[in-house]
N, C-alpha and C positions, 0 to 999 in steps of 0.2 A: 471041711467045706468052707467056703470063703462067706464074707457077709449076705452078698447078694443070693445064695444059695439058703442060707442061715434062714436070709427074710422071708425067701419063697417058700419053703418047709414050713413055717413059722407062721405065714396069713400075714405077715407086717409086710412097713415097709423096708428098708435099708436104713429110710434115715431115724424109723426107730429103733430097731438094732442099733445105730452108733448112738443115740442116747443112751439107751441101756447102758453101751459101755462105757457109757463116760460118767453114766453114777455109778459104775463097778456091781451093776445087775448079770453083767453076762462079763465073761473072761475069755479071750483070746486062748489058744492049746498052745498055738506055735505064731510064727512068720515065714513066710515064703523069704526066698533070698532078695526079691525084690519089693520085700514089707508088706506083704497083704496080709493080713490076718486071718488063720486059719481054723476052725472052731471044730470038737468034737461032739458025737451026736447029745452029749450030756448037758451040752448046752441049749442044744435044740428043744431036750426035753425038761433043762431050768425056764428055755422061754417059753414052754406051753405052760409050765407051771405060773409064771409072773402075768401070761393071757388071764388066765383060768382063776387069779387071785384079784384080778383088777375085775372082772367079769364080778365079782362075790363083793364089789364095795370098796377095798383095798386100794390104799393109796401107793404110788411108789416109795415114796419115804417110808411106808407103811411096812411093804413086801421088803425093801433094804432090811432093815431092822430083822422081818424075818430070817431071810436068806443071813444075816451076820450072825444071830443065833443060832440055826441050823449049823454053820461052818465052825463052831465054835462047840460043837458038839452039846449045845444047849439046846434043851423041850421049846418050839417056839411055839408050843400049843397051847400054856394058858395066853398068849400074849394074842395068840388070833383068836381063841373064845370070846375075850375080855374086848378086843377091837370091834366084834361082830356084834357082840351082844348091847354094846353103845351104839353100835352103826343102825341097829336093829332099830331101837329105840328111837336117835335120829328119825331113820324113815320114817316111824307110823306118824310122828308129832308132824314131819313132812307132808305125807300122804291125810291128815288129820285136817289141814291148813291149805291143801289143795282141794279136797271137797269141798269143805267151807267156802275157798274161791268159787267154786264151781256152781254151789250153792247161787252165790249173791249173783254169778253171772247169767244164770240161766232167770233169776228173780230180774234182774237187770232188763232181760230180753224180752222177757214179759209183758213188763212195766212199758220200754219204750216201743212195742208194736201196738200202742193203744195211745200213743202222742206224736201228733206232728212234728213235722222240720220245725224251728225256730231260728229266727236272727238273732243273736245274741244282744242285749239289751243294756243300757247302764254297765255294772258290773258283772252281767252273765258272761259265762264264756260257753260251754254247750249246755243247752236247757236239760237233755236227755240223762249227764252227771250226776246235776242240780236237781232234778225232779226227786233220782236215789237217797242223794245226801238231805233232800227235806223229807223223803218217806223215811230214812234211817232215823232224824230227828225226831219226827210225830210216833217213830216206834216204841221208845226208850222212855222207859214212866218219870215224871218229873222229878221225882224222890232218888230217881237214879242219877239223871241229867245232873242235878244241886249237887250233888256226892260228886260223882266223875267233874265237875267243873270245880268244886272246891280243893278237890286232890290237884288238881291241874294249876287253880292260883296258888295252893301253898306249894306246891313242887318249884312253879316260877320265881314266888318269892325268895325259896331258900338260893335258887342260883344267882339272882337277884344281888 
């Protein structure tokens, strides 16, 4: 089957098939006499597999590595246990830090349907920010604030 057939089987496009090939993800069978690349179905079913591994978190440098252990007649199973189970990990600290976001923006949304427009003032630039960032201050107990700003001048001093 030729590239553009490869792609359509595949769900991609052509010009990702030619990346594939040019990080040595998918392999050429043959050439037509006049250089087209010719591919067997075994490739069609390494790139469902490469779909189907990026779909799971997997980077392509990631799945290379696999596929060269695989060809090498090596287990590449602990190495995608050990990939997923950091990737895993990754996510929730992700997903952990997107709530959080989620959190201060819906407190956010709250907060500014209960204050008017403002013209920015002296050194204001949107009052609606400004309101957050002074309700985040009057949140944070004093004892805390003296801590976090003393770590803050000794950190500056040491680079200082």
């Amino acid at each position: 089957m030729t590239v553009r057939r490869l792609a359509h089987l595949g769900g991609v496009t052509v010009h990702v098939v030619r990346n594939y090939l040019r990080r040595g993800l998918l392999r050429a069978a043959s050439h037509t006499e006049a250089g087209y690349q010719l591919f067997s179905t075994a490739e069609l079913h390494r790139l469902h597999f490469i779909r189907t591994a990026q779909r799971l978190g997997f980077t392509l440098a990631e799945i290379e590595e696999i596929l060269r252990r695989s060809r090498q007649r090596k287990s590449p199973c602990p190495l995608v246990r050990d990939i997923i189970s950091r990737r895993l990990t990754e996510t929730r600290d992700q997903l952990e830090q997107l709530l959080a976001l989620q959190t201060r923006m819906e407190q956010a949304v709250a907060q500014w349907s209960r204050l008017p427009d403002a013209v920015p003032t002296g050194s204001d630039v949107c009052a609606l920010i400004e309101a957050v960032a002074a309700s985040e201050a009057a949140a944070v107990p004093k004892s805390t604030s003296r801590r976090l700003l003393g770590r803050r001048a000794s950190a500056e001093e040491k680079t200082s």
